[in-house]
C-alpha positions as CSV (number, residue, x, y, z in Angstrom):
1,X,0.0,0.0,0.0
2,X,1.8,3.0,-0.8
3,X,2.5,6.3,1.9
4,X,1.7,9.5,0.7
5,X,3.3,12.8,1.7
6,X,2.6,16.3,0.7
7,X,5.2,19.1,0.6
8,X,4.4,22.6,1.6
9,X,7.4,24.7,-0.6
10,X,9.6,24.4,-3.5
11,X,12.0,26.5,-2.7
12,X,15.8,26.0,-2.0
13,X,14.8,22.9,0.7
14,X,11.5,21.9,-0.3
15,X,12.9,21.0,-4.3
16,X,15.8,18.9,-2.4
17,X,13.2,17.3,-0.5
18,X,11.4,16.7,-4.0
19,X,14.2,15.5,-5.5
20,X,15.3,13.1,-2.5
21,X,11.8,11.9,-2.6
22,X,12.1,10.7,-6.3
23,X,15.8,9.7,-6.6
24,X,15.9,7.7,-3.4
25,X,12.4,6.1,-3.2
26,X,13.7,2.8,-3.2
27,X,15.7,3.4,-0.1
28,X,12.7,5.1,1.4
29,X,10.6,1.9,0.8
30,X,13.0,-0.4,2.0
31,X,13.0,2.0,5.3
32,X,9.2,2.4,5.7
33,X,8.1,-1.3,4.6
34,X,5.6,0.3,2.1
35,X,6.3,2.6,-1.2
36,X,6.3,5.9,-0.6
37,X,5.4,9.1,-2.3
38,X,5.0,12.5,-2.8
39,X,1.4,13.2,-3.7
40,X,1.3,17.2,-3.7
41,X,3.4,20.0,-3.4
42,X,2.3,23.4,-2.4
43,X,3.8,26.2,-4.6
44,X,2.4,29.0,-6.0
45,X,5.1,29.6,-8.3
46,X,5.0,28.3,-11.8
47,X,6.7,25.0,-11.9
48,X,6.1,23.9,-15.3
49,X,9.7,23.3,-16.0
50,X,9.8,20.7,-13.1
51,X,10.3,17.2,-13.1
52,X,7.4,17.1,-10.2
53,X,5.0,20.1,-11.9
54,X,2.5,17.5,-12.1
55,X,2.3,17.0,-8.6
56,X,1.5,20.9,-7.6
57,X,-1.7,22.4,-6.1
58,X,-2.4,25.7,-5.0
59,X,-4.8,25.3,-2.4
60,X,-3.8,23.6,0.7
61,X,-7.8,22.2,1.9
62,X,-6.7,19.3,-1.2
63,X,-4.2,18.3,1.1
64,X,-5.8,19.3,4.0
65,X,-8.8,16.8,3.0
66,X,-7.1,13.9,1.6
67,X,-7.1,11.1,4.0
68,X,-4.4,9.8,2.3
69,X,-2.3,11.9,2.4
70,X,-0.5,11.4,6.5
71,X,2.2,13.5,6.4
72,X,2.7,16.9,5.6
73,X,6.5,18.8,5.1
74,X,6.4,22.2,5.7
75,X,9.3,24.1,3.7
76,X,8.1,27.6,3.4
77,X,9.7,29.4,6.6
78,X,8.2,31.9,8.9
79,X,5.4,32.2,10.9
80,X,2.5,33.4,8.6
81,X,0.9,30.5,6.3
82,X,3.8,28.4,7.5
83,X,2.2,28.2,11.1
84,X,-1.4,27.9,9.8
85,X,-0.7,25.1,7.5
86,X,0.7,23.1,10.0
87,X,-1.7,23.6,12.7
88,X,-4.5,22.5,10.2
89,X,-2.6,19.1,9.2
90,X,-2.1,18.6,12.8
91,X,-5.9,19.5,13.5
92,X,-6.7,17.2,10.6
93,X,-5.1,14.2,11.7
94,X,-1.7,14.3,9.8
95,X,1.6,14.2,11.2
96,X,4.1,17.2,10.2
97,X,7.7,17.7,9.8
98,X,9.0,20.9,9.2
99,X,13.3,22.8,9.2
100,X,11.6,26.3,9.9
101,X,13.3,27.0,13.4
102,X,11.4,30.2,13.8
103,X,8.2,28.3,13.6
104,X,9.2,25.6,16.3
105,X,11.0,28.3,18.8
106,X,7.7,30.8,18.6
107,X,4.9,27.9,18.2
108,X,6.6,24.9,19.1
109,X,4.4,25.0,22.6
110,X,1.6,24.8,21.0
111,X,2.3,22.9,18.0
112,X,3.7,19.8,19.9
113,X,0.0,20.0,22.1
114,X,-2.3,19.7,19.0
115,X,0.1,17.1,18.1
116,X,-0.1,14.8,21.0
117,X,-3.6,15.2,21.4
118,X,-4.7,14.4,17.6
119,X,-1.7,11.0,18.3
120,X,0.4,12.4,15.7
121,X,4.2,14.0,15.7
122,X,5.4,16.8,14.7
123,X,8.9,16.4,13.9
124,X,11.9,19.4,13.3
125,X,14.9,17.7,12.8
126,X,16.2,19.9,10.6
127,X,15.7,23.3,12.6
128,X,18.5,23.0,14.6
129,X,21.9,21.8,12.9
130,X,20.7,21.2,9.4
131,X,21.9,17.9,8.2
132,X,23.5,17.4,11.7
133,X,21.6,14.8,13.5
134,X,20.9,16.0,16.8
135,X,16.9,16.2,18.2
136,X,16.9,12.2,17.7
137,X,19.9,11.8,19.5
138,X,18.5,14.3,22.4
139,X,14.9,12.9,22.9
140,X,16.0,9.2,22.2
141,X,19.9,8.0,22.3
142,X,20.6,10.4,25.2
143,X,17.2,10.0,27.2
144,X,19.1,7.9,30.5
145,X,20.8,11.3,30.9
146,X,20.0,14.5,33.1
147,X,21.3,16.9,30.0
148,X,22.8,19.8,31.8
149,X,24.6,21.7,29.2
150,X,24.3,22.7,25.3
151,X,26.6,24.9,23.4
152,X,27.1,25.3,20.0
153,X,28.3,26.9,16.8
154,X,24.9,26.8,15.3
155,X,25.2,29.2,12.4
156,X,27.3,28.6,9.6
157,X,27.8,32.3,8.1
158,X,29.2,33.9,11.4
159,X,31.3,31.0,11.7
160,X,33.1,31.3,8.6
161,X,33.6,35.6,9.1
162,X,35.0,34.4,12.4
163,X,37.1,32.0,10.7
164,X,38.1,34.9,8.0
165,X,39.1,37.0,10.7
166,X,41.1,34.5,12.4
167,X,43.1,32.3,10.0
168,X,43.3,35.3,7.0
169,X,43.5,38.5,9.3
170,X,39.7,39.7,7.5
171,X,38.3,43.0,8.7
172,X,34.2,41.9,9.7
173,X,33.4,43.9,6.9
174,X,35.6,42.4,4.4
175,X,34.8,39.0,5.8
176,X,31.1,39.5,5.7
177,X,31.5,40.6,2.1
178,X,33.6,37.5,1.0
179,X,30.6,35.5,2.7
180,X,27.8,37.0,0.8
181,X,30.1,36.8,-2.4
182,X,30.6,33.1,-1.4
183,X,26.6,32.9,-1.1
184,X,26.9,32.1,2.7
185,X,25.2,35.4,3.6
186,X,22.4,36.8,3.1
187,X,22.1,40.6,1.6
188,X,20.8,41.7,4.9
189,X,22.8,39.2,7.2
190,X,20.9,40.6,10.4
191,X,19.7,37.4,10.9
192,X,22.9,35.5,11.2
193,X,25.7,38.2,12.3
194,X,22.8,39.3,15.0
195,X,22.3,35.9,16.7
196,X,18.8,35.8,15.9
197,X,19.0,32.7,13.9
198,X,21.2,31.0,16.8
199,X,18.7,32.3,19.1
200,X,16.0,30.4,18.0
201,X,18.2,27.4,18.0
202,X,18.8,27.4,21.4
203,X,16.1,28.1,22.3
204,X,14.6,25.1,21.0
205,X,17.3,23.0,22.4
206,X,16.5,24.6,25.6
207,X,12.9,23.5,25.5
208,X,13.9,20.1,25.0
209,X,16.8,19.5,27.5
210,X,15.0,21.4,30.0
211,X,11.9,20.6,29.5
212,X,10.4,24.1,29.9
213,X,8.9,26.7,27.0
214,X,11.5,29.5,26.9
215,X,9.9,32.1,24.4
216,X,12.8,34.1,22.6
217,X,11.8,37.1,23.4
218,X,13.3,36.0,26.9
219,X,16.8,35.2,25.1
220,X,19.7,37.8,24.9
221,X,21.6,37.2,21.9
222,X,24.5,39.2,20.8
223,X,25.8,39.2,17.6
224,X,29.9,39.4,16.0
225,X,29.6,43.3,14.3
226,X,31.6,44.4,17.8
227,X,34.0,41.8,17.2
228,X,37.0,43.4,16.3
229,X,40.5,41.9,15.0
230,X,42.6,43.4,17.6
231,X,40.1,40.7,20.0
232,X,41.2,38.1,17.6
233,X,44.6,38.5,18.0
234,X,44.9,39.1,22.1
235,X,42.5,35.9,22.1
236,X,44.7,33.7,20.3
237,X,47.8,35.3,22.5
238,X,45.8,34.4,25.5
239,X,45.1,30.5,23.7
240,X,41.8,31.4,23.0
241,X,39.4,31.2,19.6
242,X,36.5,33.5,19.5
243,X,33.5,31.6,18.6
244,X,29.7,32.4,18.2
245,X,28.5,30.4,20.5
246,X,24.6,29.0,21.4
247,X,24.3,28.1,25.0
248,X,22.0,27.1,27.5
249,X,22.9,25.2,30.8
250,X,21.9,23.9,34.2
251,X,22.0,25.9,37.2
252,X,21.5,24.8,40.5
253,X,18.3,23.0,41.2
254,X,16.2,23.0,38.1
255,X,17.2,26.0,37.1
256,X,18.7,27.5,33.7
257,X,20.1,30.0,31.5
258,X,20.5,30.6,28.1
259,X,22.1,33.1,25.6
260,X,24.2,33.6,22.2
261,X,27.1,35.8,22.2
262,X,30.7,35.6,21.0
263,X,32.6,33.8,23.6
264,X,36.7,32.9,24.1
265,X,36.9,28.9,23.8
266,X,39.8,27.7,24.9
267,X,42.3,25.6,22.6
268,X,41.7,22.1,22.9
269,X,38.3,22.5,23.8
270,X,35.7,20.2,21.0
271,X,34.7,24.0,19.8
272,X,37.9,25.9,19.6
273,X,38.7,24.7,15.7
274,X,35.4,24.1,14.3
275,X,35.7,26.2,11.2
276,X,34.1,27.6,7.7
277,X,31.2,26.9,7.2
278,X,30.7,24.0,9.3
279,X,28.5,23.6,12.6
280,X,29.3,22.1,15.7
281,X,26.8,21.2,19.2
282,X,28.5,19.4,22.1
283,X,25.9,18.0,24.7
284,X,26.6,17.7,28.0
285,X,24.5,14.4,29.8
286,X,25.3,13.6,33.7
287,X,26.4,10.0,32.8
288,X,27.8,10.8,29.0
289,X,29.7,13.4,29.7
290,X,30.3,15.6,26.3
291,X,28.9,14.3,22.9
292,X,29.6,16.1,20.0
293,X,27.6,16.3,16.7
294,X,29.6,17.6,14.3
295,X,28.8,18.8,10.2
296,X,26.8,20.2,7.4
297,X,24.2,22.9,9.4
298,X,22.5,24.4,6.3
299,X,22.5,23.7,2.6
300,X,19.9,22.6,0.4
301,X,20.4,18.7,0.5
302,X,21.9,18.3,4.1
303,X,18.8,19.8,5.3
304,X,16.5,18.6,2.5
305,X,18.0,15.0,4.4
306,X,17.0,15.7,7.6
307,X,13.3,16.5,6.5
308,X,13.3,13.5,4.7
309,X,14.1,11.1,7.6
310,X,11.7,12.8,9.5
311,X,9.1,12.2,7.1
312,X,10.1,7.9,7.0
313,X,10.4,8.5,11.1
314,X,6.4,9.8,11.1
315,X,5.5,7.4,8.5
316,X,6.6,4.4,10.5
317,X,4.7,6.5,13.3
318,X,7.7,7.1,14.5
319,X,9.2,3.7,15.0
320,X,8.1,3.8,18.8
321,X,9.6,7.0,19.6
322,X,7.9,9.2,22.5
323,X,6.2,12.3,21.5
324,X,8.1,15.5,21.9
325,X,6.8,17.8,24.0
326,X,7.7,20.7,26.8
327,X,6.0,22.1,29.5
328,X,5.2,25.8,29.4
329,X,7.3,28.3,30.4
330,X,8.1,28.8,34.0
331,X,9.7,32.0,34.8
332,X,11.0,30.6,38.0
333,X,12.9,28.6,36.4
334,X,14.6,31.2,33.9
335,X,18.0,32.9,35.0
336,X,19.0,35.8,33.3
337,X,22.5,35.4,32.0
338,X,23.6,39.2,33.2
339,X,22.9,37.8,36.6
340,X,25.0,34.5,36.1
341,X,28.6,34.4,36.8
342,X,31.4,33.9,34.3
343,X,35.0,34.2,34.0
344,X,35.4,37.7,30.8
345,X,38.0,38.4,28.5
346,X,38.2,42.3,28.8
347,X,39.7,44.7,26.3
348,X,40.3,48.0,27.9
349,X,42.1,51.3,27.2
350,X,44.8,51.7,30.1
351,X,46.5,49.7,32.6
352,X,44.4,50.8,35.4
353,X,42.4,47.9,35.9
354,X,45.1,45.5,35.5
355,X,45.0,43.8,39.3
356,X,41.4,42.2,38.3
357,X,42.3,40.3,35.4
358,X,44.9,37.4,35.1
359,X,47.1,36.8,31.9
360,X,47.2,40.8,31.4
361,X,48.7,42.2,27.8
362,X,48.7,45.2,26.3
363,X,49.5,46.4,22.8
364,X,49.5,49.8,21.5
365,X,48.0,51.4,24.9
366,X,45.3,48.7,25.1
367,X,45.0,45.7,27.4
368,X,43.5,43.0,27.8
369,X,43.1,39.7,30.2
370,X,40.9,36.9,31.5
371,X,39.0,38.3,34.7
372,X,37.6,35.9,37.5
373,X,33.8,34.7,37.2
374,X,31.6,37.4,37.7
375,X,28.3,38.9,36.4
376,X,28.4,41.6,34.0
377,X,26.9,43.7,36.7
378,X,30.4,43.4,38.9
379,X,31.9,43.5,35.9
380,X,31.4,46.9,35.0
381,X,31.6,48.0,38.9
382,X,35.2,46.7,38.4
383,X,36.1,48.7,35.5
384,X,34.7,51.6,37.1
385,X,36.4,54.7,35.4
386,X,38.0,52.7,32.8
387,X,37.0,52.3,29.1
388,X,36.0,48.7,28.3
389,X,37.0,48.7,24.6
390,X,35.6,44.8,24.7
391,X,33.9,42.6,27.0
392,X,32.9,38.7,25.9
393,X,32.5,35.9,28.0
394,X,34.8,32.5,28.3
395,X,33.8,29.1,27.8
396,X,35.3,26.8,30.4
C-alpha cells in the first residue's frame, strides 16, 4: 500500500526534499516497509519546468482533505501560512515535519499539544543543525541522561567571518563581504551576524533539555559586528578562539540559563577549531559526559535529508519513539545570563584595571586579560572609570 506525503514549498529545501523523494524512493521503501510518495506539493510559483509540476496544487484544503495523504512537510519558513498550515494538518489528523526554526522556537508550545492530542508527531529535525543529527539523539539515544549543558556553533555564516578574521586577518566587513560573495550570507545578514537565527536554536534545544517553553523574546543574543580583530589577536595570545557560540545550561536545582554571544573557547576544547562553514553542538549528559555532533548545518540537500528522515520516522509512526513535548514556560525557572557568573576576557584602554584580570597584555596602549567569574553587573563596577573597549565571556 503506498505512503503519501505532501510538501508545503519548492524552494531551495522543499525541491531537495522533491528530489530526495524521487531519486531515493527505493531506499525510502526499504526504510518504511511500504512505497512511498510524494502526492502534492504546495507552490504558488509556476513549476512547469519541473520534473514534479504534475504534482502541484495551490490550495492547501486538497491536502488538507485527503485522507491519504498522512504527512505533511512544511518548507516555506516563517510564521504566517507556515504556522497555519501546519496547525491545520495537525488539526486534521496528519503528522508534520517541518526545518523552519522560527516556527518551532515561537509555536513549538503549542504545535507539539495539538500534536499529541490528535496522536500524531510533529517532527523538526532539521531546525537546529541542518543535516546534523541531533533532536533524535537528544529525545532518544541520550534520554538515560539529566542533559545539563548545550553549546554550540549553530550558524554557519558567522562562523566562517569568524574564521576569516582568524586564519586570513579579515576585517568583519571584508569577511562579511567574501561571505555573501561566497553565497553564505544573506544581503541583509541581520539574521545571522545578530544571533537571531542562533537564538532560535537554542532556544529550541533549551525546551527540550530542560523541559520548559523558553519564548525568545526572553533570550539575549548578541551578535559578532563588535567583534574586532585586535580581539582576535589578544584571544589567540591568551590560547583562545572566538567563537559564536549557542548556550543554555543547568544551574543549581532546576534552574537554567540561556544566551548567544561571542565567547573565548579555549584551545583544545571540542569547539575551539570548528571552522568555515561547518557547525558544531557538544551536549553535556550527567552519565555521557560531552557528545559532540559535528557537520553540514544548512545547505539545500543536508537539510533537505534531515526532513526527509523525518518524514520515514512519522511514516513508521515514529518507529516507537515518545512524543516531543515541553512544558510551558516557567519564569521561576529562567536565569538571566547578566545575573549568572562567568569568567570575561576584557579589552580595555589603560592599565588601570590591570589587578582584576589574570594573563594581562597590552599592545599599543590597550590591554586585555581573562577576569575571575563574575556577572556583567560586577563587571562593570570593576572597571569603574576605565574604558572597556571589549567585553565577551569564556567558555570553560
Amino acid at each position: 500500500m503506498m505512503k503519501y506525503a505532501a510538501l508545503l514549498g519548492a524552494g531551495v529545501v522543499g525541491a531537495g526534499v522533491a528530489e530526495m523523494m524521487q531519486g531515493n524512493a527505493a531506499y525510502l521503501e526499504k526504510s518504511v516497509g511500504e512505497p512511498v510518495a510524494l502526492k502534492y506539493i504546495l507552490e504558488p510559483r509556476d513549476c512547469s519546468g519541473q520534473p514534479w509540476a504534475d504534482k502541484v496544487v495551490k490550495d492547501f484544503s486538497v491536502i488538507e482533505n485527503d485522507p491519504e495523504v498522512s504527512v505533511v512537510a512544511e518548507c516555506i519558513g516563517g510564521v504566517g501560512v507556515a504556522y497555519d498550515f501546519v496547525r491545520r494538518a495537525l488539526l486534521a489528523g496528519k503528522s508534520a515535519v517541518t526545518s523552519n526554526k522560527q516556527l518551532i522556537a515561537e509555536k513549538g508550545l503549542e504545535l507539539l499539544s495539538i500534536a499529541k492530542e490528535k496522536g500524531v508527531f510533529l517532527l523538526f529535525e532539521a531546525s537546529v543543525g541542518g543535516g546534523i543529527p541531533l533532536i533524535r539523539p537528544l529525545t532518544n539515544c541520550l534520554a538515560a541522561n539529566r542533559i545539563d549543558a548545550v553549546a554550540g556553533i549553530v550558524n554557519g555564516t558567522t562562523n566562517y567571518i569568524l574564521t576569516q578574521m582568524i586564519d586570513c586577518g579579515q576585517d568583519f566587513d571584508a569577511a562579511l563581504k567574501e561571505a555573501q560573495r561566497l553565497g553564505y550570507a544573506e544581503a541583509d545578514p541581520s539574521a545571522d551576524v545578530d544571533g537571531i537565527d542562533a537564538l532560535r536554536k537554542i532556544c529550541i534545544l533549551a525546551d527540550l533539555c530542560f523541559g520548559s517553553n523558553l519564548p525568545p523574546e526572553k533570550v539575549s543574543a548578541e551578535g559578532i559586528r563588535g567583534v574586532s580583530l585586535a580581539d582576535v589577536a589578544f584571544a589567540e595570545k591568551l590560547g583562545y578562539s572566538v567563537k559564536l557560540l549557542a548556550c543554555a545550561r543547568r544551574l543549581e536545582g532546576e534552574r537554567f540559563t540561556a544566551f548567544v554571544a561571542p565567547m573565548l573557547v579555549p584551545r583544545g576544547n571540542l569547539l575551539a577549531d570548528v571552522g568555515g562553514v561547518m557547525n558544531a553542538v557538544v551536549v553535556t549528559g550527567n552519565a555521557v559526559g560531552d557528545c559532540l555532533f559535528y557537520g553540514a548545518g544548512a545547505g539545500r540537500m543536508p537539510t533537505a535529508s534531515a526532513v526527509v528522515a523525518d518524514i520515514i520516522d512519522a511514516m513508521r509512526r515514529g518507529n516507537g519513539r515518545k512524543f516531543i513535548d515541553w512544558a510551558p514556560e516557567r519564569p521561576e525557572l529562567w536565569a538571566d545570563p547578566r545575573e549568572v557568573p562567568f569568567r570575561w576576557f576584557v579589552r580595555y584602554q589603560n592599565g588601570c584595571a590591570n589587578a582584576i584580570v589574570d594573563q594581562c597584555l597590552s599592545d599599543n596602549g590597550e590591554c586585555a586579560g581573562i577576569t575571575p567569574p563574575m556577572t556583567r553587573g560586577e563587571l562593570e563596577e570593576k572597571f569603574n572609570g576605565t574604558e572597556i573597549l571589549s567585553a565577551f565571556r569564556v567558555k570553560d
